[in-house]
DOKOLSE-448989 format. One record per residue (C-alpha): residue in three letters; z, y, x. Coordinates in steps of 0.02 Angstrom, whole numbers, padded with zeros to 5 digits, always signed. Example, Ala and Ser with C-alpha at 12.3 -4.5 7.8 and 13.67 -1.06 7.14 Angstrom:
BEGIN
ALA+00390-00225+00615 SER+00357-00053+00684 
***
This chain:
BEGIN
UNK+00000+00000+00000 UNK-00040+00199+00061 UNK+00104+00302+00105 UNK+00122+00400-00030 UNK+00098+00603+00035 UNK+00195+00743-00002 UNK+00183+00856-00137 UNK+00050+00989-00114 UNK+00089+01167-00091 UNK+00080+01307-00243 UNK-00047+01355-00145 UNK-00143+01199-00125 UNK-00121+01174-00321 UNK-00177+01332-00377 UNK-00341+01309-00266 UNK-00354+01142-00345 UNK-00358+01200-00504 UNK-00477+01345-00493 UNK-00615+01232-00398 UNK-00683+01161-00548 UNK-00714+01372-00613 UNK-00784+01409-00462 UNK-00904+01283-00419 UNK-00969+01231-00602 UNK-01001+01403-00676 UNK-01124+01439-00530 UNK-01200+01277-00577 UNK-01280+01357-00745 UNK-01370+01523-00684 UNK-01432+01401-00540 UNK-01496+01292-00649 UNK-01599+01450-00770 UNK-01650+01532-00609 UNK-01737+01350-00543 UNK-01803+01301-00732 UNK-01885+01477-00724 UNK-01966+01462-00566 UNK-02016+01276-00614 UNK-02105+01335-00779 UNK-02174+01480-00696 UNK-02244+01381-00539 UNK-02316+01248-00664 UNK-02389+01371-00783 UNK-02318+01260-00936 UNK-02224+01420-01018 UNK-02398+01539-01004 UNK-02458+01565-01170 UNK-02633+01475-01256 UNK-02781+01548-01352 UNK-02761+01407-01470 UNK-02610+01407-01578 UNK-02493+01509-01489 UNK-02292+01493-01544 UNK-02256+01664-01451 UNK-02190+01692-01290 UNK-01992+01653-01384 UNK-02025+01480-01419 UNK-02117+01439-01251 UNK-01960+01498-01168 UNK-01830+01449-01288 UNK-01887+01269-01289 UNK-01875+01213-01122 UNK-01696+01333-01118 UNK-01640+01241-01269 UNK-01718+01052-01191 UNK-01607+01095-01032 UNK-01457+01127-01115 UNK-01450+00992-01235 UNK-01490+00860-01093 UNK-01356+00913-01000 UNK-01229+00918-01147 UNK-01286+00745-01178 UNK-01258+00682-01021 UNK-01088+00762-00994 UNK-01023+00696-01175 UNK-01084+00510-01108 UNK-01003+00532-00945 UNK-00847+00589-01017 UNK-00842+00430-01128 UNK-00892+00309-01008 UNK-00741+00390-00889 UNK-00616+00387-01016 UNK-00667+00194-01064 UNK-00673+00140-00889 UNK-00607+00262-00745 UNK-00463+00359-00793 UNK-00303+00311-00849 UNK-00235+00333-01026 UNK-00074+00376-01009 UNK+00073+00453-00860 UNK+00160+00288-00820 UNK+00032+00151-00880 UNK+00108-00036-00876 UNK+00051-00207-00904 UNK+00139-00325-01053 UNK+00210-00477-00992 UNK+00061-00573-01026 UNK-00050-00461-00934 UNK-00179-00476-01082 UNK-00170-00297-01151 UNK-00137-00100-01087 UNK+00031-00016-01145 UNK+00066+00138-01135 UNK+00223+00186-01068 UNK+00219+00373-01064 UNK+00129+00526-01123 UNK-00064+00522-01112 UNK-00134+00572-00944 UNK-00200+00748-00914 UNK-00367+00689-00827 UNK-00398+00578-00974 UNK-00360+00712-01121 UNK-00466+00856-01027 UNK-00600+00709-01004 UNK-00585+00683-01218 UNK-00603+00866-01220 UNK-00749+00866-01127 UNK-00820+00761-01230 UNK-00801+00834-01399 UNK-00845+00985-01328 UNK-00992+00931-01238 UNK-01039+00837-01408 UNK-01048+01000-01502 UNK-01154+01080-01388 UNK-01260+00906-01379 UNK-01276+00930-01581 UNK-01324+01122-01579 UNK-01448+01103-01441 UNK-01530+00977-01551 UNK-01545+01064-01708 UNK-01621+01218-01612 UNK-01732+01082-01507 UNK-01811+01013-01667 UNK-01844+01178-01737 UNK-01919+01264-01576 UNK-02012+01096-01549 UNK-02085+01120-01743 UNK-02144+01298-01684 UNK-02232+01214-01509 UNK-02314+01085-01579 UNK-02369+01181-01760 UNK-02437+01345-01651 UNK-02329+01452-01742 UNK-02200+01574-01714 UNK-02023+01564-01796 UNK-02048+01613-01959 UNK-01950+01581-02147 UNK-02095+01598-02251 UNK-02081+01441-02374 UNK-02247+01370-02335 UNK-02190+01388-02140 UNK-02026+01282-02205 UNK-02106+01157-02300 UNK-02205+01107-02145 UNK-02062+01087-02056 UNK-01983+00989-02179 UNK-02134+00868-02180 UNK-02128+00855-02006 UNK-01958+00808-01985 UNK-01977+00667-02177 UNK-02130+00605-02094 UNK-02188+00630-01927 UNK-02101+00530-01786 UNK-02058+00656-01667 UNK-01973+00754-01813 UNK-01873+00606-01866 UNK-01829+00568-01707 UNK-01761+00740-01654 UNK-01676+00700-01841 UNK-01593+00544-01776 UNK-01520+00623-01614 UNK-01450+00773-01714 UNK-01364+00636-01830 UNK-01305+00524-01685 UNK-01251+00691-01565 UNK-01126+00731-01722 UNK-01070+00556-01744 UNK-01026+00554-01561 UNK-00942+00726-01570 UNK-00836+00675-01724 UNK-00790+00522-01639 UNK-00723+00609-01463 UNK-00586+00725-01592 UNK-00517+00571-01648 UNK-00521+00400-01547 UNK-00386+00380-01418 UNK-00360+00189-01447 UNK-00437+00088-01295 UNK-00570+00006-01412 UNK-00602+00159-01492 UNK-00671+00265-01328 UNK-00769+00123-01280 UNK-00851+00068-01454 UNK-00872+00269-01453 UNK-00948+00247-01241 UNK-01068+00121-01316 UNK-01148+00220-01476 UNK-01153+00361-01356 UNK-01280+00270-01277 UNK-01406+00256-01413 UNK-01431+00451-01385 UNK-01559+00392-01252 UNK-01665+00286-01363 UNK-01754+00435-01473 UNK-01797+00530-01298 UNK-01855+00379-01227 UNK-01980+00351-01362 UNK-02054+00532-01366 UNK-02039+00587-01181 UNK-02175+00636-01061 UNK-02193+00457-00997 UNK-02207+00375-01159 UNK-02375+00377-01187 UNK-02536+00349-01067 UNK-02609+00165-01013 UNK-02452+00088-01003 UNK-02345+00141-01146 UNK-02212+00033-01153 UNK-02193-00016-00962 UNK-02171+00200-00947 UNK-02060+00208-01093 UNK-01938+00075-01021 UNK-01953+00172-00868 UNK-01893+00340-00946 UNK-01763+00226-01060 UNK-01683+00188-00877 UNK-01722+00330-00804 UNK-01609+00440-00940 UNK-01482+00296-00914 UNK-01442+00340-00740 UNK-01448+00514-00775 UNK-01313+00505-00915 UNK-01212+00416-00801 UNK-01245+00511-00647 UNK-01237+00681-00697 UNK-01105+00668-00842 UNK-00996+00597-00706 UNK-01004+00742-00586 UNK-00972+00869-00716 UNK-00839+00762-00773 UNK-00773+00737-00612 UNK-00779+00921-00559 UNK-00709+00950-00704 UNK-00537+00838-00692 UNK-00524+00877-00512 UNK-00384+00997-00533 UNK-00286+00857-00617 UNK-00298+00734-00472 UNK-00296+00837-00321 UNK-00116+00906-00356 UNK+00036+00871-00412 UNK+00083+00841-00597 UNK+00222+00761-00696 UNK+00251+00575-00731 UNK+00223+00420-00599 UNK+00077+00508-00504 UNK+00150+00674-00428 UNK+00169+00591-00259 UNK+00004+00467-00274 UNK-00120+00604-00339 UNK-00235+00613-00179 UNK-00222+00429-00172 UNK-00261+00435-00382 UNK-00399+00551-00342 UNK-00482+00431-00200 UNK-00483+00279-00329 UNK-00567+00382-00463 UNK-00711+00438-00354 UNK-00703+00258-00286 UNK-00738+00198-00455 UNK-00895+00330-00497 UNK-00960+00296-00343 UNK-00996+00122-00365 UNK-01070+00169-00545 UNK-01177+00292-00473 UNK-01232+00204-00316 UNK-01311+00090-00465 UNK-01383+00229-00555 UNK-01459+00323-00417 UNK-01569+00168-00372 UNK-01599+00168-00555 UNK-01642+00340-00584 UNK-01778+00342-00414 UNK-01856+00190-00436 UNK-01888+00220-00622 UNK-01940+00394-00583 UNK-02069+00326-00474 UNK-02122+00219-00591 UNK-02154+00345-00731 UNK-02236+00455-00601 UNK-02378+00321-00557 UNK-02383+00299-00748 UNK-02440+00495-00744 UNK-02548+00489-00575 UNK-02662+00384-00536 UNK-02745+00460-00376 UNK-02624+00517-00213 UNK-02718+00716-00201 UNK-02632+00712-00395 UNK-02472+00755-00297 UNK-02545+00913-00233 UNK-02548+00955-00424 UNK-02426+01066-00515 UNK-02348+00921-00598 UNK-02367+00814-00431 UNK-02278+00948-00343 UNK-02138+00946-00465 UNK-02125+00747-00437 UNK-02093+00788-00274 UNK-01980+00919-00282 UNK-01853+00802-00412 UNK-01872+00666-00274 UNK-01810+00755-00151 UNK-01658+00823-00248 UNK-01616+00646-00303 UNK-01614+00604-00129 UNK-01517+00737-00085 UNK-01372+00692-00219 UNK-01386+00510-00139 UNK-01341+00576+00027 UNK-01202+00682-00050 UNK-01157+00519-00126 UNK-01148+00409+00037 UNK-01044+00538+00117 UNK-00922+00517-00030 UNK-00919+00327-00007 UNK-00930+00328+00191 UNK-00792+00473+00219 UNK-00710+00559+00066 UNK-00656+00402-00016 UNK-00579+00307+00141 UNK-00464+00465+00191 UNK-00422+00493-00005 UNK-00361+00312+00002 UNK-00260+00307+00137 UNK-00141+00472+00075 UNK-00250+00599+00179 UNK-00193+00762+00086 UNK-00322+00868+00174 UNK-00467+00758+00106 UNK-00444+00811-00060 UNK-00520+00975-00056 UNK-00678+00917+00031 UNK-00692+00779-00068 UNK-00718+00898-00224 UNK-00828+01018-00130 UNK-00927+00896-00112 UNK-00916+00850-00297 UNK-00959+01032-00316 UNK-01137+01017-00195 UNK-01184+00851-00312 UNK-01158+00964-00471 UNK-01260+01115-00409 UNK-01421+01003-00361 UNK-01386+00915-00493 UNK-01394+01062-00607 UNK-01582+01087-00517 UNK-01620+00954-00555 UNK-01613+00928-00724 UNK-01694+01112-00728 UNK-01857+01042-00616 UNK-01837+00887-00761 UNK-01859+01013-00893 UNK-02016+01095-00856 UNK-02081+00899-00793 UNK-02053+00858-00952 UNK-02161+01009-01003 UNK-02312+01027-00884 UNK-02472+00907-00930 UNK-02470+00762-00813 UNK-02641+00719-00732 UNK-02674+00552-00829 UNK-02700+00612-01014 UNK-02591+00524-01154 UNK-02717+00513-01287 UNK-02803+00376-01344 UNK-02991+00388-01280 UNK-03119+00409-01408 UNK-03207+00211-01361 UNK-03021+00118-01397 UNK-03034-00055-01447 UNK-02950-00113-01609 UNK-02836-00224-01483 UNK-02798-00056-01391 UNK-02764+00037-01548 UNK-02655-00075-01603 UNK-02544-00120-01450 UNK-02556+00020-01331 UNK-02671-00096-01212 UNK-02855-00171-01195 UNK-02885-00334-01247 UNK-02830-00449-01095 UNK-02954-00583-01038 UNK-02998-00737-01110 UNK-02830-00863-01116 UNK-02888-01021-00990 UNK-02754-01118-00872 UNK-02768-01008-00740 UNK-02712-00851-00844 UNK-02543-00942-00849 UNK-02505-00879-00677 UNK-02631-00730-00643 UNK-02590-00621-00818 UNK-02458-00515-00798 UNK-02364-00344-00864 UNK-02196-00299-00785 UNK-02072-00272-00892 UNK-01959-00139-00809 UNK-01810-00151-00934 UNK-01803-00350-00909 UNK-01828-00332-00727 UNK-01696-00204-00702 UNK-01590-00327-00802 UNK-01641-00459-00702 UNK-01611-00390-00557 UNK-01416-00336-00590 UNK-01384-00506-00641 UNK-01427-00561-00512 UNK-01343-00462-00391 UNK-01181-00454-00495 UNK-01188-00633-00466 UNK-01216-00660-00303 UNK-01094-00545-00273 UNK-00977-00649-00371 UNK-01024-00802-00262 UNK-00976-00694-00094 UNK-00795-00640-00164 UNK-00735-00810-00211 UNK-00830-00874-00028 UNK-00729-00718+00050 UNK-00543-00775-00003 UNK-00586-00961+00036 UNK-00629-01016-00144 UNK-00799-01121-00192 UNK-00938-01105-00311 UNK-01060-01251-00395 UNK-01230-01238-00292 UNK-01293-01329-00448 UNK-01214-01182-00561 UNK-01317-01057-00445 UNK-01466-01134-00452 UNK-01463-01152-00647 UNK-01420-00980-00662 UNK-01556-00926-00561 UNK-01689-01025-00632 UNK-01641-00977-00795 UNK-01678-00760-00722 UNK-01827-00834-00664 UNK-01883-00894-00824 UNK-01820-00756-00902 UNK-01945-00641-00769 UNK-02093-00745-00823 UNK-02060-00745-01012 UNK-02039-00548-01026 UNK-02180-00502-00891 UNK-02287-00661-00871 UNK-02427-00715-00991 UNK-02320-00755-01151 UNK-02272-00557-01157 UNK-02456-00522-01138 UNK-02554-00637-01255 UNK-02402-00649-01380 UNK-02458-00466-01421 UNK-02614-00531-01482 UNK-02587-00722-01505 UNK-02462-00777-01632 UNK-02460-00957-01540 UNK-02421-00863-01361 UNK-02297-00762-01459 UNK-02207-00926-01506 UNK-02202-00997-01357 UNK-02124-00853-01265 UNK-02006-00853-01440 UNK-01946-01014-01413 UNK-01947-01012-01229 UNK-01796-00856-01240 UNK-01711-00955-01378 UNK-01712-01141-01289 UNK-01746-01136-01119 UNK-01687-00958-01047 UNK-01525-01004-01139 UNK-01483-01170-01083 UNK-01493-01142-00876 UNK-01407-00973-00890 UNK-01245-01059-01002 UNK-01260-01170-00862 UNK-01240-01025-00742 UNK-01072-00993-00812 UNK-01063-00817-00784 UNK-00916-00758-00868 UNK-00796-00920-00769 UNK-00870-00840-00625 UNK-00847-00639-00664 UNK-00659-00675-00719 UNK-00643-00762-00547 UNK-00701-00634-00448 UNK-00674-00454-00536 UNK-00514-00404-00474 UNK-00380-00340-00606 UNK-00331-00162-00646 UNK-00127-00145-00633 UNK-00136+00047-00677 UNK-00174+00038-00874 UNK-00357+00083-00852 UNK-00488-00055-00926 UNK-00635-00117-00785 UNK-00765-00256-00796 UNK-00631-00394-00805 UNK-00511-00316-00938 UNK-00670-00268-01052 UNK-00765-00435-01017 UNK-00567-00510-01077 UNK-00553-00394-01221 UNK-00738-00425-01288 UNK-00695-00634-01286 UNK-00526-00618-01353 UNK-00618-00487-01506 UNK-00639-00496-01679 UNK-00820-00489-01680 UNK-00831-00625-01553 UNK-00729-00749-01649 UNK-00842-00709-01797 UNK-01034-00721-01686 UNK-00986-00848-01581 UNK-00895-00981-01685 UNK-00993-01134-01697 UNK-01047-01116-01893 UNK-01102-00942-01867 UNK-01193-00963-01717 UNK-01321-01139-01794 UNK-01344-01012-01958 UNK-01416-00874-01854 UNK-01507-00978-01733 UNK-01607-01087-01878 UNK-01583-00951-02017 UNK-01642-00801-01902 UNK-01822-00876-01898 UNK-01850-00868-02085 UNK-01791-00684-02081 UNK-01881-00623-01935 UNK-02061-00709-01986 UNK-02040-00671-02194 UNK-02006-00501-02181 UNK-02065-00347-02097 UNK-01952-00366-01966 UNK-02095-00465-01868 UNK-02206-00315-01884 UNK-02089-00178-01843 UNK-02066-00302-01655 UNK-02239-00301-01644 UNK-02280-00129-01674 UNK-02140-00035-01607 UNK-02075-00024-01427 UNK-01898-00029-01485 UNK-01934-00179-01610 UNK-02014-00275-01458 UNK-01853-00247-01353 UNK-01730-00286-01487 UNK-01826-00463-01516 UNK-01824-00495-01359 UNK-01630-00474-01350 UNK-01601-00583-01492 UNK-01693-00719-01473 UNK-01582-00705-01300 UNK-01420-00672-01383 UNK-01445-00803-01502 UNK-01507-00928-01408 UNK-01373-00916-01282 UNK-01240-00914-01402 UNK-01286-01062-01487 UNK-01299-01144-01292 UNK-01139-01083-01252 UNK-01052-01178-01419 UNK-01148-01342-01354 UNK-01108-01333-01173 UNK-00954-01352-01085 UNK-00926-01213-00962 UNK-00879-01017-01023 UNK-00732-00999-01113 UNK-00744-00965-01307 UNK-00618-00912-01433 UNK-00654-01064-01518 UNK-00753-01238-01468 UNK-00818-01350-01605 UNK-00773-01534-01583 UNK-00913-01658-01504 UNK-00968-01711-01665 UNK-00988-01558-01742 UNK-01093-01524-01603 UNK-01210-01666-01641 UNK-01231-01622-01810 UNK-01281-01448-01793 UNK-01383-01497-01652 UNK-01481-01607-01785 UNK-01483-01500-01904 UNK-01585-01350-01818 UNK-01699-01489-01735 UNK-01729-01532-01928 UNK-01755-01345-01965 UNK-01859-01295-01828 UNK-01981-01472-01863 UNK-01978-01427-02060 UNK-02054-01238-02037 UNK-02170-01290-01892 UNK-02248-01401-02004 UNK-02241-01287-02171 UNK-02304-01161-02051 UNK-02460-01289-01992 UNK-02502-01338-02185 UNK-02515-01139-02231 UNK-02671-01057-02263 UNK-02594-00879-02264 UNK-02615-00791-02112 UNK-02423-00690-02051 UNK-02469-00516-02026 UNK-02631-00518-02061 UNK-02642-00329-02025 UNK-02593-00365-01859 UNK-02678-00536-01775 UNK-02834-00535-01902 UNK-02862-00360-01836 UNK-02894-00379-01646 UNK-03060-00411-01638 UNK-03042-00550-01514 UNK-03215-00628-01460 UNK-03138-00769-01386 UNK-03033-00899-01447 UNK-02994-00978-01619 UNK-02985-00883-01785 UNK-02808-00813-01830 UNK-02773-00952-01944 UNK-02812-01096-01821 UNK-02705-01000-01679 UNK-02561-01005-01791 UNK-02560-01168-01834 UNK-02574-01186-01650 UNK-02417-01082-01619 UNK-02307-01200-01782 UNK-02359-01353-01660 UNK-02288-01225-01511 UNK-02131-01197-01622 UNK-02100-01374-01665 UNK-02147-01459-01487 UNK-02052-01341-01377 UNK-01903-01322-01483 UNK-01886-01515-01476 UNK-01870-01556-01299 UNK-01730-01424-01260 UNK-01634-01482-01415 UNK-01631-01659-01349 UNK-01589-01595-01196 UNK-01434-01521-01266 UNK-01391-01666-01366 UNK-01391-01784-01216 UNK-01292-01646-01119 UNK-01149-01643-01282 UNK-01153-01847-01261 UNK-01149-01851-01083 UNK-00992-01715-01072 UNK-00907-01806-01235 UNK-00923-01966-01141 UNK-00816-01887-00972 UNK-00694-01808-01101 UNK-00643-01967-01164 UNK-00635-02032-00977 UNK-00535-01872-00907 UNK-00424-01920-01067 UNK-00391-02083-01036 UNK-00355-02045-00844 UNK-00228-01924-00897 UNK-00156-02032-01013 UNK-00144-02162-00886 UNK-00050-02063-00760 UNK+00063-01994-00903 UNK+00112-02177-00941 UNK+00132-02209-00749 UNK+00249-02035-00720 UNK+00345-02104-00884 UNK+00352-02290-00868 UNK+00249-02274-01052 UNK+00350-02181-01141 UNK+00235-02148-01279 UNK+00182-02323-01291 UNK+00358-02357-01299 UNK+00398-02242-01412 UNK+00261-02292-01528 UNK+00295-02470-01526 UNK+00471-02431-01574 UNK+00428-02334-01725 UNK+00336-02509-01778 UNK+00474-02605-01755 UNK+00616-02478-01847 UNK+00474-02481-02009 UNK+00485-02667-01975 UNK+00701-02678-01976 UNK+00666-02562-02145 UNK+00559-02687-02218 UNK+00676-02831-02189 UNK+00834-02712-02273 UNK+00722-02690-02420 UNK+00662-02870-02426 UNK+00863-02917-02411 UNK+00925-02797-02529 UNK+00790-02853-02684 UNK+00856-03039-02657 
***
C-alpha cells in the first residue's frame, strides 16, 4: 500500500479548485475561433445561388452542431464515470458477502458534481437539438428562419416524414430522457441502465452523418457509429475529469482526505485504460470513413482532405498527451507523490483544449462536401438501389472464399474479444494459474467464424439471396454459438478481473451484477431461452421485421445481434461451462433440444412446399441474371435452414449426453469417497431406517393378534 501524503496546503487546495475554471472556459472560445477558421478555410459556411438559408443559419448550424456534440459527449462521459470510475459515497464498504456495494457514508463529491454534470450537460444536449433540427430544416429547405405557416407546415412534414427530421426528432426525445434520468438515479443500477440508454444518442448521428452515404454505406456508417463511440467516451471523460479535479487533488472530508492524490492517480488510471481503447477506436475508424470519402491520395490536398489531416493530427496529439498520463502522471499519483497532482491535471487541461479543436475541425468535416459524392448515380442497378451496393458476381465455389465486405462493427467486436481474452489467459498465466488450450481454441474458432459470417460471402449474397441469408442465419444461431459457450468467457473474466474494494462497480462487479439480475434470470432460464430460439424464427420471417433487417442499416445490425444473443443463450443452457442463475436438469435439456430440432425441420419443410415468395418486394426485385428464380432460391435456403440447423443440434445433444454421463460418474466418485471418509454412514443410515419400518411392522402385526 502507498504512504498516504499529507494534507495539501490552503494554498494547494484553492489552486486545485480553480484549475478546472481556468483551463475549461478557455476551452470554448478556442474551440469557436478553430470552427471559424475551419468553415472559413473549407468554404462550407459561404453562401449559394441556389436556395440560400441566409448567412444566420449557415453559421448557426455548425455553432449549434458543435455545441450539441460536445454536450452529448460530456453527459455520456459523466454517466459512464459515475457507473464505473468514481466512487458513490465518502467511506464506501463491502457487505460480508462481497456480492453488493454499501454505502457507508455521505455520497462522494466527485461523484455528485459528475451527476451534475450530467444533467446539466443533458439540458444543453436537448436544447442544442431542438435548435439543430430547426436550423438543419432551414439548410436543407433553402430558406431562412421564418414563422409563416406554410414555412411551418414544411417543417412539420419534414420532421412526420422525412428521415433526417425524425431522426433529429428521436435524439431530442432520447437527449431529454437522458437529462431526466441524471436529476434522479443515484442507485448503482440506475446510473448504469441510465450509462447504457445514453448510448443510443449515437445511433441517429450515425445514420445521417457525413460518412453514411457513398459506395459503401453501411461499412462508413459503422465506421462513424464507432467513431462517435470513442469520442463520447474520450472527450466526455476529459471534461469530466477536468471537471472533478478539484475534488481529488485536495483534501476533503470522510476516508479520503489523506489518500486524495493517491484517489486522484486511480481515477485517471481507470480513464486511461478506457481511452487508450477509444483512441485506437476513434483513428482507425476515422481513417476508415475518410477512404470511404476519398478515393484518390491528391484528394488530401483538398479542402476536406486537408481537414482529415488536420483532425489526425490532433487525435494524435491527445494520444501523446494520453501516454504521458499513463507513462508518468499516473505512476507518481500512485505512489502518494503530492506534487504530481497539479501536472497531472494540466495535462488534463492540454487534452481538453485540443480536444475542444477538435471537435470544432469535426464540425465543419461534417459540413464541407467530401470528394466522393453520396448520391446515387443516375445508371444504379435495381440491386444497388435497393442495398446500397452493385450486384456482386455470380455465386460459384470459389466465391466462398474470394467475396468479401468488412464489417467494421463485427470486426471491432471481434477484435476486443479477442484481446480481452487473451489478456485474460496472460493474468491467470501471470499469478501461476492455468487455462484449457482446448477452451482457447474453441473460443477462437468460434471469432473466426463469427469474422467470416458478418464479412465473408453469407453477409454479401444474403443481401440478395434468401438461401445465403439462411445460411449465415443459422450459422450465428448454431455454430458461432456453440464454440464461443465453449470458450467460457465469463469463468474466465471472473478469474482474471481483479475486484474493486472501494465501493465503485468495474468489469467484474457489473459482469456479477448483470448474472445475478432480474432480467437474466428471466432471458436466460432454460424455458425462455428454447421459446425465443424456435419461436423467434416465426416472428422475424412473418412479419416486417425481416424487411426492416434487410433494408435498414440498424435492422441489419440488430439481426445480427440476435441471432448471436439467442443462439448463445440457448448454448449456454445446454453446455456445461459459464455460470447461470439457473441450469435446467439433463433431461430437460434433451427435450428442448428435440423440440427445436422438430421446429426448425417442420418450417424448413413448410417453407420448401410454399409457393409464396417472403418479401417479394425485396429478392423478386434484384434483377439478378444469374442464378435460380426467387422461389427456387428459397426453397433452397428451407433445405439451408433445416440441414444446417440439424448437425449443430446433434452436436449439442451428444455434448448434454456425454457431460450427463461424467455427472453421474463425478457423483458416484464423490459418493464413494463420502462412504470411505464415513465408514457409509448414509448407507448405514438408510438401511437402518428399513429395518426400524421393519420392528414397526412386527409391533403392528403383534398388537392385531
Amino acid at each position: 500500500m502507498p504512504t498516504p501524503p499529507a494534507p495539501t496546503s490552503p494554498d494547494a487546495r484553492r489552486g486545485a479548485s480553480r484549475l478546472w475554471q481556468i483551463l475549461l472556459i478557455p476551452a470554448i472560445p478556442v474551440a469557436l475561433l478553430v470552427l471559424v477558421i475551419a468553415l472559413e478555410f473549407s468554404g462550407a459556411a459561404q453562401g449559394t445561388e441556389l436556395g440560400d438559408p441566409g448567412a444566420f443559419t449557415r453559421w448557426s448550424l455548425p455553432i449549434a452542431t458543435l455545441i450539441h456534440h460536445t454536450s452529448m459527449a460530456v453527459a455520456i462521459g459523466a454517466l459512464v464515470f459515475a457507473a464505473t470510475v468514481l466512487p458513490r459515497s465518502t467511506k464506501p464498504h463491502r457487505s460480508r458477502k462481497g456480492s453488493k456495494d454499501t454505502d457507508g457514508g455521505a455520497e462522494h463529491p466527485a461523484f455528485a458534481r459528475a451527476m451534475n454534470v450530467a444533467a446539466g450537460a443533458a439540458i444543453v444536449w436537448t436544447l442544442a437539438a431542438v435548435a439543430v433540427l430547426v436550423l438543419t430544416f432551414s439548410d436543407v429547405a433553402g430558406l431562412p428562419l421564418s414563422l409563416d405557416a406554410a414555412y411551418t407546415d414544411s417543417m412539420k412534414d419534414y420532421i412526420l416524414n422525412i428521415s433526417l427530421g425524425q431522426a433529429w426528432s428521436w435524439m431530442i426525445v432520447i437527449a431529454a430522457v437522458v437529462s431526466s434520468l441524471a436529476f434522479v438515479v443515484r442507485s448503482p443500477v440506475g446510473v448504469g441502465l441510465s450509462a447504457v440508454f445514453s448510448l443510443f444518442g449515437i445511433l441517429p448521428l450515425s445514420l445521417i452523418g457525413h460518412a453514411a452515404g457513398g459506395d459503401d454505406h453501411w461499412g462508413a456508417t459503422n465506421a462513424i457509429l464507432l467513431h462517435l463511440l470513442g469520442i463520447c467516451l474520450w472527450v466526455g471523460g476529459i471534461a469530466v475529469l477536468a471537471c472533478v479535479a478539484p475534488l481529488l487533488g485536495s483534501a476533503a472530508p470522510g476516508r479520503y482526505r489523506s489518500t486524495r492524490p493517491v484517489l486522484a492517480g486511480v481515477v485517471l488510471q481507470r480513464f486511461s485504460a478506457l481511452a487508450t481503447i477509444s483512441f485506437f477506436v476513434v483513428f482507425v475508424s476515422g481513417v476508415i470513413s475518410a477512404y470511404v470519402r476519398m478515393n484518390h491520395w491528391d484528394q488530401l490536398l483538398s479542402g476536406y482532405g486537408i481537414l482529415v489531416m488536420t483532425k489526425a493530427v490532433l487525435t494524435l496529439g491527445l494520444g501523446a498527451l494520453g501516454l504521458a498520463h499513463r507513462r508518468w502522471a499516473i505512476p507518481r499519483l500512485l505512489s502518494g507523490t503530492v506534487s504530481a497532482t497539479a501536472t497531472a491535471w494540466r495535462i488534463v487541461a492540454a487534452e481538453t483544449l485540443v480536444m475542444a479543436s477538435t471537435m470544432a475541425v469535426a464540425t465543419a468535416l461534417a459540413r464541407t462536401a467530401p470528394p466522393v459524392p453520396e448520391e446515387l448515380p443516375p445508371e444504379a442497378t435495381p440491386a444497388r438501389i435497393l442495398t446500397g451496393y452493385d450486384l456482386p458476381p455470380e455465386l460459384v465455389p470459389s466465391s466462398w472464399l474470394t467475396v468479401w465486405r468488412v464489417d467494421w462493427l463485427w470486426l471491432a467486436i471481434i477484435i476486443f474479444l479477442a484481446i480481452a481474452y487473451l489478456r485474460g489467459i496472460r493474468t491467470l498465466r501471470r499469478r501461476g494459474d492455468s487455462w484449457s488450450v482446448l477452451r482457447t481454441v474453441s473460443w477462437f474458432v468460434g471469432l473466426a467464424a463469427l469474422y467470416y459470417i458478418t464479412s465473408g460471402a453469407p453477409a454479401v449474397y444474403g443481401q440478395v439471396l434468401f438461401s445465403m441469408h439462411m445460411v449465415g442465419h443459422m450459422a450465428l444461431t448454431m455454430v458461432v454459438p456453440f464454440f464461443l459457450v465453449l470458450g467460457t468467457p465469463m469463468t474466465l473474466a471472473l478469474k482474471a478481473l481483479p475486484s474493486r474494494t472501494d465501493g465503485t462497480r468495474g468489469p467484474r462487479e457489473w459482469l456479477l451484477a448483470g448474472i445475478h439480475s432480474w432480467f437474466s434470470k428471466i432471458v436466460t432460464h432454460p424455458i425462455f431461452a428454447g421459446v425465443n430460439f424456435a419461436g423467434s424464427i416465426i416472428l422475424f420471417y412473418s412479419t416486417d421485421l425481416f424487411h426492416f433487417a434487410m433494408a435498414e442499416h440498424t435492422g441489419h445490425e440488430l439481426m445480427n445481434l440476435h441471432f448471436v444473443l439467442t443462439g448463445y443463450i440457448f448454448a449456454l443452457n445446454m453446455i456445461d461451462g459459464d455460470p447461470l442463475p439457473r441450469r435446467a436438469a439433463y433431461p430437460i435439456r434433451l427435450v428442448l433440444l428435440l423440440a427445436t430440432m422438430s421446429f426448425h425441420a417442420f418450417y424448413g419443410v413448410s417453407l420448401m412446399g410454399s409457393e409464396q415468395l417472403i418479401q417479394a418486394s425485396w429478392f423478386g426485385n434484384m434483377g439478378r441474371p444469374w442464378g435460380g428464380t426467387p422461389l427456387e432460391d428459397q426453397r433452397l435456403g428451407a433445405g439451408a435452414m433445416w440441414g444446417i440447423g440439424e448437425v449443430p443440434t446433434l452436436l449439442l445433444a451428444l455434448g448434454v449426453v456425454l457431460t450427463w454421463s461424467r455427472s453421474d460418474s463425478r457423483e458416484a466418485v464423490r459418493s464413494d469417497r463420502q462412504a470411505e471418509r464415513d465408514n457409509d454412514a448414509e448407507l448405514e443410515a438408510y438401511n437402518a431406517m428399513f429395518s426400524q419400518l421393519k420392528e414397526q411392522d412386527r409391533k403392528v402385526e403383534r398388537s392385531g393378534r
